[in-house]
C-alpha positions as CSV (number, residue, x, y, z in Angstrom):
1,X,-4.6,17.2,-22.9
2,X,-2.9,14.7,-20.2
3,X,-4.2,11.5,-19.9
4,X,-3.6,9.6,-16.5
5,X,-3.2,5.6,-17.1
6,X,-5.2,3.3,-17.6
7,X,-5.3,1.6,-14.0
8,X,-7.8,1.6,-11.0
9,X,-7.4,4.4,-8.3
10,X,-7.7,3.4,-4.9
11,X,-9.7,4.8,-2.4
12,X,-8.5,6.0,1.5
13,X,-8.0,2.6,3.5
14,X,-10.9,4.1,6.2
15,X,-13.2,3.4,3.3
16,X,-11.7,-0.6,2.8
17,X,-12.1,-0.9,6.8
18,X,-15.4,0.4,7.2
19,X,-17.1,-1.0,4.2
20,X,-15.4,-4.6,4.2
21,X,-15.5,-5.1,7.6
22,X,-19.1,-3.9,8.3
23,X,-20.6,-5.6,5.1
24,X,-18.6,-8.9,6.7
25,X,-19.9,-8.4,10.3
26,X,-23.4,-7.8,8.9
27,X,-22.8,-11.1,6.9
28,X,-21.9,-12.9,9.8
29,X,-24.5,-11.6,12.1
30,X,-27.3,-12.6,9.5
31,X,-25.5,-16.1,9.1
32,X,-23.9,-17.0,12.9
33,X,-26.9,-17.5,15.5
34,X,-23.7,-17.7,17.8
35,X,-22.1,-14.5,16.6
36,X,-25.5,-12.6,16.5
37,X,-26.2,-14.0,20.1
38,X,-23.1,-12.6,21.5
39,X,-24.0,-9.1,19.6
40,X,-27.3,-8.7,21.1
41,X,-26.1,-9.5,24.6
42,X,-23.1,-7.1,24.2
43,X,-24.1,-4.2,21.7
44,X,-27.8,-4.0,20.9
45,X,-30.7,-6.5,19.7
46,X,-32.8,-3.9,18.0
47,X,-32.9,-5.6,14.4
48,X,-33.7,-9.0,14.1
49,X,-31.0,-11.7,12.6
50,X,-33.5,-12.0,9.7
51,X,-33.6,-8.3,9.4
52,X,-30.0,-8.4,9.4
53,X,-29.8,-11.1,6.3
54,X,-32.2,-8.9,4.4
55,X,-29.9,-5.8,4.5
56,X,-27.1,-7.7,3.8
57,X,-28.7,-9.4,0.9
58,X,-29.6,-6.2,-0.5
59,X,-26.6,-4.6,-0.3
60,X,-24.9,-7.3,-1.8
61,X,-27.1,-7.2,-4.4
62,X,-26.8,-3.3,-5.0
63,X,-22.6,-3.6,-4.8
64,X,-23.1,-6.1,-7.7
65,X,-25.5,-3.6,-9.5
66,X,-22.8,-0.9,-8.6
67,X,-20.1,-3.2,-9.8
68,X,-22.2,-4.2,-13.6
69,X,-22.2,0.0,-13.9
70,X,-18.7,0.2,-13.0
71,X,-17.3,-1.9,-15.8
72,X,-19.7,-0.7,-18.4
73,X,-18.5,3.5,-17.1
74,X,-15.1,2.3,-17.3
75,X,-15.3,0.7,-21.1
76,X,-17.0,3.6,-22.0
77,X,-14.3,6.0,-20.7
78,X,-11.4,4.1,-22.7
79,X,-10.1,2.5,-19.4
80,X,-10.6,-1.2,-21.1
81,X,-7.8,-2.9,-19.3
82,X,-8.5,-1.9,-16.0
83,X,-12.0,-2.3,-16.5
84,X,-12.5,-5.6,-14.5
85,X,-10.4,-3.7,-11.7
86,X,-12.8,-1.6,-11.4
87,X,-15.8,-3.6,-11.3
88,X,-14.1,-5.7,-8.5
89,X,-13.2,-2.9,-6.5
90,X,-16.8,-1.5,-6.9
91,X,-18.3,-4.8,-5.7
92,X,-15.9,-4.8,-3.0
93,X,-16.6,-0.9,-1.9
94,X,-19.2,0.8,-3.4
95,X,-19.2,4.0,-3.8
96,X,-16.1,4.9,-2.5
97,X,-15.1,3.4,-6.0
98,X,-17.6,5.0,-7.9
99,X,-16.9,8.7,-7.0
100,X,-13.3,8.0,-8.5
101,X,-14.2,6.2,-11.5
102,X,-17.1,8.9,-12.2
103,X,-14.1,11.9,-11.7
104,X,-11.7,9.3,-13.9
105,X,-14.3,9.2,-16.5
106,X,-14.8,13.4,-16.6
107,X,-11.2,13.8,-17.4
108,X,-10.6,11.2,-20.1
């Protein structure tokens, strides 16, 4: 059986772009009365800037969750030096991340 290396496999940039970039705007937005001023007069006010912090708490908190699972699925697939990779791409991403690492996993 071939075995692929032992490094992290990168999802499509679209994913980085959306993921990144919204988790940061939502960030900002729950953070910047300035920035979330200029949202609701320009794009839409329907959630509130504390609404707005509470999703983007808890989706930090999931992409650590996500992130914890990553390095322990990678450790236990034999991928120990990229390990930590993972976890930090996971964190970063989601489950972009995941879906590779799962299919990595599978054919180890």
């Amino acid at each position: 059986m071939l075995t692929r290396p032992d490094t992290v496999d990168r999802p499509a940039l679209g994913w980085w772009i959306a993921i990144v970039g919204g988790l940061g705007l939502l960030g900002v937005l729950g953070v910047h009365s300035g920035a979330y001023a200029l949202w609701v007069q320009h794009v839409t006010g329907v959630f509130s800037q504390t609404q707005l912090l509470r999703i983007f708490i808890v989706s930090y908190l999931i992409h650590v969750g996500e992130a914890l699972w990553a390095r322990r699925l990678a450790q236990r697939s034999g991928l120990y030096a990229s390990a930590n990779g993972w976890a930090f791409q996971t964190f970063l991403i989601g489950f972009p991340s995941l879906r590779l690492l799962r299919a990595r996993a599978q054919v180890r």
